[in-house]
C-alpha positions in Angstrom: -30.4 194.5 145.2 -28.3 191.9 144.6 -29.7 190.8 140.7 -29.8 191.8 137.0 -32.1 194.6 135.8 -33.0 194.9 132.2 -34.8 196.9 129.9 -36.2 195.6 126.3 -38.0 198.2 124.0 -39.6 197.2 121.1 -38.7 200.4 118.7 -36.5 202.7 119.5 -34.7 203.2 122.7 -35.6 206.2 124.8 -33.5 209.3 124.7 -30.3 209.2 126.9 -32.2 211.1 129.7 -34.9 208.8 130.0 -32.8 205.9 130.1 -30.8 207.9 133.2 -33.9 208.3 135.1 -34.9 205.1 134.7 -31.5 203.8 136.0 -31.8 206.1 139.0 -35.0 204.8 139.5 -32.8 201.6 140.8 -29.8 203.0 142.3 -31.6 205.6 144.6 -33.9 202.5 146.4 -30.7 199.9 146.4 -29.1 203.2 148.2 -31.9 203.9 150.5 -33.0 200.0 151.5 -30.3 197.7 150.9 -29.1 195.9 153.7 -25.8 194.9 151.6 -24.8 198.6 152.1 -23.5 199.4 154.9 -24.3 203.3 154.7 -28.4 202.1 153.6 -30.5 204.3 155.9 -32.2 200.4 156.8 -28.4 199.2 157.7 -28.1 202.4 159.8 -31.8 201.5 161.1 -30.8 197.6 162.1 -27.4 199.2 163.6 -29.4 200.8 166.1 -27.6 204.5 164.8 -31.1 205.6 163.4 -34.5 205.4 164.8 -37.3 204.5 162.1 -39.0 207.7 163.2 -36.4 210.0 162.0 -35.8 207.8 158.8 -36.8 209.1 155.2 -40.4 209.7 154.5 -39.9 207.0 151.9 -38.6 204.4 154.0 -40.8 204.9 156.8 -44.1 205.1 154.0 -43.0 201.3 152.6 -42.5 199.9 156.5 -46.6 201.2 156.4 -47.0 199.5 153.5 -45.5 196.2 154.3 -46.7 195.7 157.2 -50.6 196.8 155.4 -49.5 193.9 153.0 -48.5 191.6 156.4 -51.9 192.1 157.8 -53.8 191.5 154.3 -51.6 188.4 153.5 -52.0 186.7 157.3 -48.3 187.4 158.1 -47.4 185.1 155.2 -45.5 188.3 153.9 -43.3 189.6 156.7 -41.1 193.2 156.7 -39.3 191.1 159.4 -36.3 188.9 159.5 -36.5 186.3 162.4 -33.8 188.6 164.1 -36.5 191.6 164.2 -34.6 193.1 161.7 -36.9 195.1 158.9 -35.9 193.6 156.1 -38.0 195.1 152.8 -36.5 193.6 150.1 -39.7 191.5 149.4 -41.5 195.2 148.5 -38.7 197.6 147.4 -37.7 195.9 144.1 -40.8 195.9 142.9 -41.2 199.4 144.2 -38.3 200.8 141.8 -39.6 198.3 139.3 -42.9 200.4 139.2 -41.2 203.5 139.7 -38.9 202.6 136.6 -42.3 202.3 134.1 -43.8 205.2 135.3 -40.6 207.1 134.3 -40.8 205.3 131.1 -44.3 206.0 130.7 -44.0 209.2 131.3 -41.7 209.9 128.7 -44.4 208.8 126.2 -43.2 205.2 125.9 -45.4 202.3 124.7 -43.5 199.1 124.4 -41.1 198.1 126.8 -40.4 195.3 129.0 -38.3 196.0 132.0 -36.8 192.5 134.1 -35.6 192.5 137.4 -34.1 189.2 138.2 -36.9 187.6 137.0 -40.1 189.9 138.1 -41.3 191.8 135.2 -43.4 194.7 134.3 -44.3 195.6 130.4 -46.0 197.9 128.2 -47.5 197.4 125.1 -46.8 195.1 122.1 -43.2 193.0 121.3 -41.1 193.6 117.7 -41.1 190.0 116.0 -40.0 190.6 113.0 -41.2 193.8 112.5 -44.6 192.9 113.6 -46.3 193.4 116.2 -46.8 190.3 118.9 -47.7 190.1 122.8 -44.5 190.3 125.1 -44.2 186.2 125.4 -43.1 185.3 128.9 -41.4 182.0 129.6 -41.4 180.9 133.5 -38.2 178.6 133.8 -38.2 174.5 135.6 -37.3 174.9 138.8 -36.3 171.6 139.1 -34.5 171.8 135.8 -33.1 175.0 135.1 -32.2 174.9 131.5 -36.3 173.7 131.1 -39.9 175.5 131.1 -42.7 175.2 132.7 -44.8 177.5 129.9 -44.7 180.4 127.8 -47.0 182.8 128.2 -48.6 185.3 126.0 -49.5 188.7 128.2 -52.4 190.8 127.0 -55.1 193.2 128.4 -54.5 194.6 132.2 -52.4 192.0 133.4 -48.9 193.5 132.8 -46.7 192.4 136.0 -45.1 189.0 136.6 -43.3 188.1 139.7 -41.9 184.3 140.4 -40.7 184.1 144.0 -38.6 180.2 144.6 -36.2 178.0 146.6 -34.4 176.7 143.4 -31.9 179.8 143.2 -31.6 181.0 146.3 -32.8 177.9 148.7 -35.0 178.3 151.7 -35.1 182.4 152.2 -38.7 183.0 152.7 -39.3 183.0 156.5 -42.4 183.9 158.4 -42.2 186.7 161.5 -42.3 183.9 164.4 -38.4 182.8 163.0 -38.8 179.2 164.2 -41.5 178.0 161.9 -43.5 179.1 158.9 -47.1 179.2 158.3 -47.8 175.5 157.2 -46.2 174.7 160.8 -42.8 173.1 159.1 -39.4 174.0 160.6 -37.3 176.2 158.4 -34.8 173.4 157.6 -37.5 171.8 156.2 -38.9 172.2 152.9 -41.7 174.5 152.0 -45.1 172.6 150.0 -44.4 174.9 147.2 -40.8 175.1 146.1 -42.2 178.1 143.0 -44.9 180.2 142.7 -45.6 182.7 139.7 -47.8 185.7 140.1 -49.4 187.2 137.4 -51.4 190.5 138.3 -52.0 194.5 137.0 -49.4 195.7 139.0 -46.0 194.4 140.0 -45.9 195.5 143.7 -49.2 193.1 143.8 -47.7 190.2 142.1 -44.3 190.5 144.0 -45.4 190.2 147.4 -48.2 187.5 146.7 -45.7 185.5 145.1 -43.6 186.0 148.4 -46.8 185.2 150.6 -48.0 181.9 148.6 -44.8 180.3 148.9 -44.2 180.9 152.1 -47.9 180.2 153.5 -48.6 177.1 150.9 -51.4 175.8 149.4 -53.9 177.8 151.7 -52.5 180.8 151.3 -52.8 180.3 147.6 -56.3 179.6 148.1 -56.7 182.6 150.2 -55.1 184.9 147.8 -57.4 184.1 144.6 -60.4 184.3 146.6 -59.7 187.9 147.8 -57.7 189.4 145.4 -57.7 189.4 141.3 -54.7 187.8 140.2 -53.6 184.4 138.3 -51.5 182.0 139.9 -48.8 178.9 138.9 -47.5 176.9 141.9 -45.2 174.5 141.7 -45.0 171.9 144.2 -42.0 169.4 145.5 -42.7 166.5 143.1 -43.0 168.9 140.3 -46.3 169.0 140.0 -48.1 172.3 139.0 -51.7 174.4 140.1 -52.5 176.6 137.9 -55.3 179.4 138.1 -58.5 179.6 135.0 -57.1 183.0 134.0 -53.2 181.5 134.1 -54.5 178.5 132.0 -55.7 180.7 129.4 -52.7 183.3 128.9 -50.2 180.1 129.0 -49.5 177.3 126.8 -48.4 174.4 129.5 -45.0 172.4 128.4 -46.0 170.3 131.6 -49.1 168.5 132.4 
């Protein structure tokens, strides 16, 4: 996948099996979808040397379900590179992501935080100092890296965080047309978001709307708290920041 993944308990760490699964949970979808392997059964898929209809039930389930998200986001989230290609590293992360804390739920775990380059999912209370304290969250500058835009305190439902941005990867969300995105820019042209954080109950949710907000722009950002229940913090090219009611509440901004 091409990042860090992390796992913070707050107590003691699961038992040695557990921890395996929850590994697994990673390596099998970076096996199955990444197209940085070349023996990836979406490699052998973009080769031409296998049809999608004779690809894993699994693979051929998450094309379905990216391209359900495509249709609910207004093609703002694509499962398409501009070469055709199916690309679905926007939905599989969080996919193994999930997969990971059901494992870990399953097991009878409470309170656990699990990081995957940034996008997180957690469980339960944090360990400050032997006390009990909401997982804090801090969402990083992206025009100053070693800055934040807020920390946030994560109660209730909303348990999934997912930040999706130019600053550490440049300009890699593309819509399915390939010559412009949604707000009608060029791609060598900079997007009216350049982050957008995600707050939501699940993480395959707050993954992909992350993805579809900064690549479809202030609309799509209107769009997506209308019809679905999520928070949102955008952050725009002169550093300004949106943020949702329900965002406002959970963080305390560093920046006006």
């Amino acid at each position: 996948m091409g990042t860090t993944v992390s796992l913070n308990v707050a107590g003691a760490l699961p038992n040695a099996s557990t921890l395996a699964e929850v590994e697994e949970a990673f390596v099998d979808i970076d096996r199955r979808f990444s197209l940085y392997r070349d023996d990836s059964e979406l490699s052998r898929i973009a080769r031409g040397e296998l049809p999608l209809t004779r690809a894993d039930a699994e693979v051929r389930q998450s094309y379905a379900d990216a391209l359900d998200w495509a249709r609910l986001t207004g093609d703002a989230f694509t499962p398409h590179r501009p070469d055709g290609v199916i690309d679905l590293s926007g939905l599989v992360k969080a996919t193994a992501i999930d997969r990971a804390g059901r494992v870990l739920e399953a097991a009878g775990e409470v309170n656990w935080l699990i990081n995957a380059g940034g996008d997180i999912l957690l469980s339960g209370e944090s360990n400050v100092g032997g006390s009990r304290e909401p997982w804090r969250l801090a969402i990083i500058d992206p025009q100053d890296r070693q800055g934040l835009l807020c920390l946030l305190d994560v109660t209730g439902s909303r348990s999934a965080l997912a930040t999706s941005g130019t600053a550490e990867r440049g300009e890699h969300v593309w819509r399915a047309s390939g010559d412009h995105r949604r707000d009608g820019h060029r791609p060598d042209e900079r997007l009216p978001f350049v982050q957008v954080s995600v707050l939501a109950d699940d993480i395959v949710t707050a993954d992909v709307l992350a993805t579809a907000i900064l690549a479809g722009g202030p609309e799509r950002s209107d769009d997506v708290l209308d019809r679905f229940d999520v928070d949102v913090l955008t952050v725009d090219g002169r550093g300004e920041l949106t943020a949702s009611p329900g965002f406002r509440r959970a963080a305390g901004l560093l920046t006006a």
